[in-house]
C-alpha positions in Angstrom: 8.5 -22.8 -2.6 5.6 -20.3 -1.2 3.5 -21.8 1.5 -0.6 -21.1 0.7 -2.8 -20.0 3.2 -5.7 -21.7 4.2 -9.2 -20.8 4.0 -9.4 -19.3 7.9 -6.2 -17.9 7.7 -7.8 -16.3 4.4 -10.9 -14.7 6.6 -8.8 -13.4 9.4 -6.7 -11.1 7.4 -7.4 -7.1 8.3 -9.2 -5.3 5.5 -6.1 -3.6 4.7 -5.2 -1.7 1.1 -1.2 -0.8 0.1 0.5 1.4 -2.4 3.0 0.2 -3.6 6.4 1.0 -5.9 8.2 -1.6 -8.1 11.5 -0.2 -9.5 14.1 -1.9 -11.7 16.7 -3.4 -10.5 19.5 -1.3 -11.3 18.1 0.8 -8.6 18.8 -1.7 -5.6 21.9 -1.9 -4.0 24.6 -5.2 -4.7 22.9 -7.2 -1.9 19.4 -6.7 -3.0 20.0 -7.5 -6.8 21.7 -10.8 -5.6 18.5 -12.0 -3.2 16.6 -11.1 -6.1 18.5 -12.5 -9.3 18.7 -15.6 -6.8 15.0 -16.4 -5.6 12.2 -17.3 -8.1 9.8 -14.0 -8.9 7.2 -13.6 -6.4 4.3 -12.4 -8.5 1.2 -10.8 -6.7 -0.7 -13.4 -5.4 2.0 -15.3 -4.7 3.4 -12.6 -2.6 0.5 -11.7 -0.9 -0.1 -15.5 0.3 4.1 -15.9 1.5 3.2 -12.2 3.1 0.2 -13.5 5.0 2.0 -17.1 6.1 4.7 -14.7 7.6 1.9 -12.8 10.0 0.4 -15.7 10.6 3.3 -17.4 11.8 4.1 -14.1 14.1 0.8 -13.9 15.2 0.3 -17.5 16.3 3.5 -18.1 18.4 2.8 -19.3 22.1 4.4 -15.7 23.0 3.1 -12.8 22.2 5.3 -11.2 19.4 4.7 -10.0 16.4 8.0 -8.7 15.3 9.8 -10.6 12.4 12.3 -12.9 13.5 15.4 -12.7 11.0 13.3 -13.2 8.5 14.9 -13.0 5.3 14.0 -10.2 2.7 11.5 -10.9 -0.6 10.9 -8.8 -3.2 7.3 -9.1 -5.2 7.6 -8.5 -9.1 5.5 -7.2 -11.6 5.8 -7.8 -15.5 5.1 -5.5 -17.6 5.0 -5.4 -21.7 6.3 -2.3 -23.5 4.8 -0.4 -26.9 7.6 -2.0 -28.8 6.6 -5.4 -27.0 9.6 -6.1 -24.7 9.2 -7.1 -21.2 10.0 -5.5 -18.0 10.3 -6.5 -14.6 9.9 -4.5 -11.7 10.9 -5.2 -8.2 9.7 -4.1 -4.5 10.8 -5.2 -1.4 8.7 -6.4 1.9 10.7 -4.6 4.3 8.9 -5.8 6.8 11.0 -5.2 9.5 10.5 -1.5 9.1 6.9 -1.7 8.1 6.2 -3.6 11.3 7.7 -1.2 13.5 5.6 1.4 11.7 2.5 -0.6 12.4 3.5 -0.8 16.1 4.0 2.8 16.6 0.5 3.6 15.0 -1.5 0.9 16.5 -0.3 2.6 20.2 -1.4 6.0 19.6 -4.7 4.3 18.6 -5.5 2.3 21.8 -5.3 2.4 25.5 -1.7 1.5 26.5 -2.9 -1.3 28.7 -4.5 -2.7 25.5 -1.4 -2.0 23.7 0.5 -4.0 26.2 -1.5 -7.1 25.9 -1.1 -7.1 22.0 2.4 -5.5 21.8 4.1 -6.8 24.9 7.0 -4.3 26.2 9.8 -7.6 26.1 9.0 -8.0 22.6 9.6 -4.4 21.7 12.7 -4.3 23.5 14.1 -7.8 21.8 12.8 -6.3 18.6 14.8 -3.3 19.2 17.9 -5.3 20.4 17.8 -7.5 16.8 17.3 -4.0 14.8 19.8 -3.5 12.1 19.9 0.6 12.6 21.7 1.4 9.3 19.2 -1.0 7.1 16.1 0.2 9.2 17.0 4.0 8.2 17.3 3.1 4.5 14.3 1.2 4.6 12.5 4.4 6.8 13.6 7.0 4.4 13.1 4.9 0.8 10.0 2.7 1.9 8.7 1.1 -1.3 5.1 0.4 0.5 2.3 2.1 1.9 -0.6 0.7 4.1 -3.7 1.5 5.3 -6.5 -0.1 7.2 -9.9 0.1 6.5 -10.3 2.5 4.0 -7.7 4.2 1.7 -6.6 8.2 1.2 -8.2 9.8 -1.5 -5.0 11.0 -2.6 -4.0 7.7 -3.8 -6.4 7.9 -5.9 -4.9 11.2 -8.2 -2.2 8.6 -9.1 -4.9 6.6 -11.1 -7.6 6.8 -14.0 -10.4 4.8 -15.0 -8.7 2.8 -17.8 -5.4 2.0 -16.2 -4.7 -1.7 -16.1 -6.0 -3.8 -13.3 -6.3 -7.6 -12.2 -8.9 -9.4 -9.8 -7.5 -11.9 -7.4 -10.0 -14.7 -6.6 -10.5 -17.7 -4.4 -13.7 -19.6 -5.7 -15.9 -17.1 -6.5 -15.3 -14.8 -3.8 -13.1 -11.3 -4.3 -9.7 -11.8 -2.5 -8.3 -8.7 -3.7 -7.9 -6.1 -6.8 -4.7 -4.2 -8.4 -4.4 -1.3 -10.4 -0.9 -0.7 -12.1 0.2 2.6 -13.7 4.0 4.0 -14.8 5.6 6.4 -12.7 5.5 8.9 -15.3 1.7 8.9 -15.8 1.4 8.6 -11.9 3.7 12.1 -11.4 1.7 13.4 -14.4 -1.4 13.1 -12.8 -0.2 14.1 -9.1 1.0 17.1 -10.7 -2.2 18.0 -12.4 -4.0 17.8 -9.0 -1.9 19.4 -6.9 -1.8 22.7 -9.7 -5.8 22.6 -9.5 -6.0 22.2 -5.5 -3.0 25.4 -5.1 -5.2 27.8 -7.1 -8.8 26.6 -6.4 -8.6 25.2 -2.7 -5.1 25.3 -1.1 -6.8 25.1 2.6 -8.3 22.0 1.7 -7.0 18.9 3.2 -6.2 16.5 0.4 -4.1 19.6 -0.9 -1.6 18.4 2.4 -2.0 14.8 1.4 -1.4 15.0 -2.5 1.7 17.3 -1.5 3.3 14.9 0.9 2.3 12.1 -1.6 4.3 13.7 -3.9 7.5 14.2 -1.8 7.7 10.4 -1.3 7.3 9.3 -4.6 10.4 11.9 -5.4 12.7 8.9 -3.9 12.2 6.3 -6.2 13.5 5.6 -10.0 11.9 7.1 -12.5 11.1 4.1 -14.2 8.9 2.6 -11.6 6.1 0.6 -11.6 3.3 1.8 -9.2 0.4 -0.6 -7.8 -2.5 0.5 -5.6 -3.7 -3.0 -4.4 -6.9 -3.1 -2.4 -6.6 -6.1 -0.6 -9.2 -7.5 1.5 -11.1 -3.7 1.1 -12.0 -4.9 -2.5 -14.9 -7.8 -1.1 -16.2 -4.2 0.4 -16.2 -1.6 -2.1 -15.2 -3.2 -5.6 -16.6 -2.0 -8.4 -15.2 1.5 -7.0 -15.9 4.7 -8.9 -13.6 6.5 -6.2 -10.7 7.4 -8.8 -13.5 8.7 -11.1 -14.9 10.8 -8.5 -12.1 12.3 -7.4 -11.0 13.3 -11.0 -14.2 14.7 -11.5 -14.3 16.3 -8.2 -11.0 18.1 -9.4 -12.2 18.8 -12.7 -14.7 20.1 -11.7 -12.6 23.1 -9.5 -10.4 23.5 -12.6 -13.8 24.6 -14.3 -14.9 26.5 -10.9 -17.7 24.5 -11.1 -18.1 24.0 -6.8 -21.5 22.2 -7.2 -19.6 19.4 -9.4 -16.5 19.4 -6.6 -19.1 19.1 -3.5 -20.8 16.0 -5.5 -17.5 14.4 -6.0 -16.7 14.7 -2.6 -20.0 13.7 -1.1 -19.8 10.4 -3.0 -16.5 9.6 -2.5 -16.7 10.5 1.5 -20.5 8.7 1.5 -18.5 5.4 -0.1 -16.2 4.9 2.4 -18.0 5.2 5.4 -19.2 1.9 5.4 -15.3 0.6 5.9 -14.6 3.1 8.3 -17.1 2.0 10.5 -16.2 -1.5 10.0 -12.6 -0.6 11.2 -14.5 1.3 14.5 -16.3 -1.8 15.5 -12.9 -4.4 15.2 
């Protein structure tokens, strides 16, 4: 059974968007298929509110920690219906161990160490250190199925995506509590491709040439037959309808045709969009 969150719980979550890959399960090792041939499906918003329930539960303990515990691992699903009609079923893991050792490392080069401290206490990283599997949490480091990011989210996510891809809102009343856009591995490499050919003859000193690049070399890790979701989370009450994937295709379209007036454009919306989040993200 999946606990729901209440309404404050609901507020307090961190305006944070993921990117994430669902692969089949063939691709999961022994002890993997059997969690997840064994548990019901986890379907988005369901996963999102068991996902939230666990921080919550971390964050509120009398003692500062906000490790997981021996928490067992979920899988989230997604369903999706082929051109001949038959269903598929896509799976990604929370790894959460992993992902909330990645969140530790980056929230201390982001604040004074004494801050750091206070939030992150050095007892709790060393118990979490102690209860670390090191074999699962290399696996996990070097094929992690998710991708975060806080306040805002890298344009090169968006090269993965076009306007008429499937999406879904997620809503609570009538307020937004999130939006997801779903594409096939295939189209997503297609497209990541595309951009990255563009950028190398038109502007390979540009930034977002880096990003797509290294984009690119993660996604090489998973099966081919993924599933891949760019889910905007609490971001989407901020900036949904977004125009950014539009943009940025443009934006590269526009190099393609050497057309830099069109590309600036592109960028000057897309950077002029997100600053609003960013700033947000200064002030918490």
């Amino acid at each position: 059974m999946i606990p729901k969150i209440s309404g404050p719980h609901e507020e307090l979550t961190a305006a944070t968007a993921h990117l994430r890959v669902y692969e089949p399960l063939a691709a999961f090792e022994d002890w993997a298929q059997s969690i997840i041939l064994s548990t019901p499906k986890l379907d988005w918003q369901q996963a999102n509110a068991h996902e939230a329930q666990l921080l919550w539960s971390r964050t509120l303990r009398n003692v500062s920690d906000p490790f997981p515990h021996d928490e067992p691992e979920f899988f989230r699903s997604v369903t999706t219906v082929g051109y001949d009609g038959s269903e598929n079923t896509r799976y990604c893991p929370a790894q959460l161990q992993a992902r909330s050792l990645l969140a530790a490392e980056q929230a201390e080069e982001s604040m004074r160490s004494e801050v750091f401290d206070l939030l992150v206490p050095p007892a709790a990283r060393s118990a979490n250190a102690a209860r670390l599997d090191a074999n699962r949490l290399a696996v996990d480091l070097t094929h992690l199925n998710t991708r975060t990011s806080t306040w805002g989210i890298p344009l090169c996510w968006f090269a993965l995506f076009r306007e008429d891809d499937e999406y879904e809102e997620y809503q609570v009343g009538d307020k937004l509590r999130s939006v997801r856009l779903l594409t096939t591995f295939g189209q997503a490499v297609e497209r990541l491709s595309w951009a990255l050919q563009v950028l190398v003859t038109h502007a390979p000193q540009a930034p977002l040439f880096e990003d797509l690049g290294q984009l690119g070399s993660w996604l090489e890790g998973f099966d081919k037959e993924s599933v891949i979701e760019l889910d905007y989370g609490t971001l989407s009450e901020l900036v949904w309808p977004d125009e950014s994937i539009n943009d940025l295709y443009h934006g590269i379209q526009a190099l393609e045709d050497d057309d830099l007036t069109g590309a600036a454009a592109a960028y000057r919306r897309l950077s002029n969009r997100w600053l609003g989040p960013r700033h947000l993200g200064r002030a918490n």
